[in-house]
Every structure is written in C-alpha cells, then in structure tokens.
KEKE-3310 file (N, C-alpha, C; in steps of 0.2 Angstrom, whole numbers, plus 5000, padded with zeros to 4 digits):
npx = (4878:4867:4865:4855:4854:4856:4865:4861:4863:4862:4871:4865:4856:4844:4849:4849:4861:4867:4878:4885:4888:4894:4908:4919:4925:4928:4934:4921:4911:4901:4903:4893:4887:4893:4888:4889:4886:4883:4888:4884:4884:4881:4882:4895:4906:4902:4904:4916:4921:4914:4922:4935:4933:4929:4941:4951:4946:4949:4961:4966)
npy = (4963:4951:4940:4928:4917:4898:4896:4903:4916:4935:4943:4949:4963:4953:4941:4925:4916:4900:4898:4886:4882:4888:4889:4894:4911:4931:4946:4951:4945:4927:4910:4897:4882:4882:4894:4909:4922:4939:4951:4963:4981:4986:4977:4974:4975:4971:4957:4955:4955:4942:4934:4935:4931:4916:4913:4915:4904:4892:4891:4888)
npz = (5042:5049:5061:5063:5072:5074:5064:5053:5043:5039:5023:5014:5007:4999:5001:5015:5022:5026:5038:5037:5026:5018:5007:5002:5002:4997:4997:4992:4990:4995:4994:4992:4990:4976:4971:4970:4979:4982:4995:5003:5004:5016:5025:5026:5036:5046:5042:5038:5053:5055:5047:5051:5065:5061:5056:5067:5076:5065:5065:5080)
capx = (4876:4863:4864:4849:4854:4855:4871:4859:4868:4858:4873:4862:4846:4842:4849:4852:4865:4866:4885:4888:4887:4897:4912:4923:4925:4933:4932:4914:4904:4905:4904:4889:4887:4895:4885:4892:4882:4886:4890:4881:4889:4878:4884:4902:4908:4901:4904:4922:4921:4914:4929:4941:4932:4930:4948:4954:4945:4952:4970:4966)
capy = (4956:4952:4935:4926:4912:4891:4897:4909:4925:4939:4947:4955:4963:4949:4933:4926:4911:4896:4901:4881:4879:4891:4885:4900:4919:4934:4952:4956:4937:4919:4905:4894:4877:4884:4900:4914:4926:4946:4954:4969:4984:4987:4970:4971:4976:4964:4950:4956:4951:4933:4931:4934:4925:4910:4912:4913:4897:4887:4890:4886)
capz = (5043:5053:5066:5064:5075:5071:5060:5047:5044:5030:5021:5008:5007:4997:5004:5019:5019:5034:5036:5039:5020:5016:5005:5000:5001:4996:4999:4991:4987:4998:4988:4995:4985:4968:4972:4970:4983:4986:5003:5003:5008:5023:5028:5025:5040:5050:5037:5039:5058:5055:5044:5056:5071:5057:5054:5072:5079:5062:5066:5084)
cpx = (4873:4863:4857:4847:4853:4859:4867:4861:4865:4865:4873:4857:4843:4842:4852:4856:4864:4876:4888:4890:4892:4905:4918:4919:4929:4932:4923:4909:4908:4898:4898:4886:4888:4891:4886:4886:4888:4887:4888:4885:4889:4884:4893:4906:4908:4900:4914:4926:4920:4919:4933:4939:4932:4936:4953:4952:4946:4960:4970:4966)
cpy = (4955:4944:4933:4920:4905:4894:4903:4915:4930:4942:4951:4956:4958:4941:4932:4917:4906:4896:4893:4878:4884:4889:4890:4907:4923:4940:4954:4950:4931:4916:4899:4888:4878:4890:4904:4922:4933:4947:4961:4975:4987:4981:4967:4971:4970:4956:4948:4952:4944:4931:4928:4931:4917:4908:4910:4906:4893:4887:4886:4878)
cpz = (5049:5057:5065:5067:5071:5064:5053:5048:5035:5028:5015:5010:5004:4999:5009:5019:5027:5033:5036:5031:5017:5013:5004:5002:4998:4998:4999:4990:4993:4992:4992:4989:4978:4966:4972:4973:4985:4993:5002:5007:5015:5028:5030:5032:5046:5047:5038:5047:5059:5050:5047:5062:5068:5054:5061:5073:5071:5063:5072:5083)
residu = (UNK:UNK:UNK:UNK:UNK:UNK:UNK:UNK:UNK:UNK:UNK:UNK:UNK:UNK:UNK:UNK:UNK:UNK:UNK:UNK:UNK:UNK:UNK:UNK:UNK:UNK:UNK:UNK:UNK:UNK:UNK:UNK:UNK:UNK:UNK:UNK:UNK:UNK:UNK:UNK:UNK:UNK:UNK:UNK:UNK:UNK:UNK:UNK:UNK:UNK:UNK:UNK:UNK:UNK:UNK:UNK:UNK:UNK:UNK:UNK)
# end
C-alpha cells in the first residue's frame, strides 16, 4: 500500500481508494461506498498496518 497523501491510499495495482470513504473491511477487500474493492497482495502488508493504526486511534 502506497501513501499518496490528502488520505489516498493505492491498495491495488488497479485502485487507489481516499481511505476517508472507506466504510468496511476484512482480510482481503475494503468496502468503499457498497464497493467491494481488493487489497492486493503487494499491498497487504502495509494495509495490515493502516488497520491497526485505524483501529488504535478509534479505541482511543
């Protein structure tokens, strides 16, 4: 997953998403306005990370 600043995040070769719209997830797709978008496996890793920093600062 690649940071492309101003909240756009590529995590596919194919699409790159504005992570603020982002409505759901699960291991291998985020869910972007009833959009069912892949997570590439390049990209998983570091999609795995915006997870968990999106999951810390909501608990806080």
């Amino acid at each position: 997953m690649h940071f492309l600043g101003k909240g756009f995040v590529r995590i596919h070769r194919s699409f790159i998403i504005n992570s603020a719209f982002m409505t759901a997830f699960n291991n291998n797709e985020i869910i972007v306005n009833n959009h069912k978008i892949p997570v590439g496996r390049s990209y998983k890793q570091e999609f795995d990370a915006l997870i968990s920093s999106v999951s810390r600062n909501k608990l806080l």
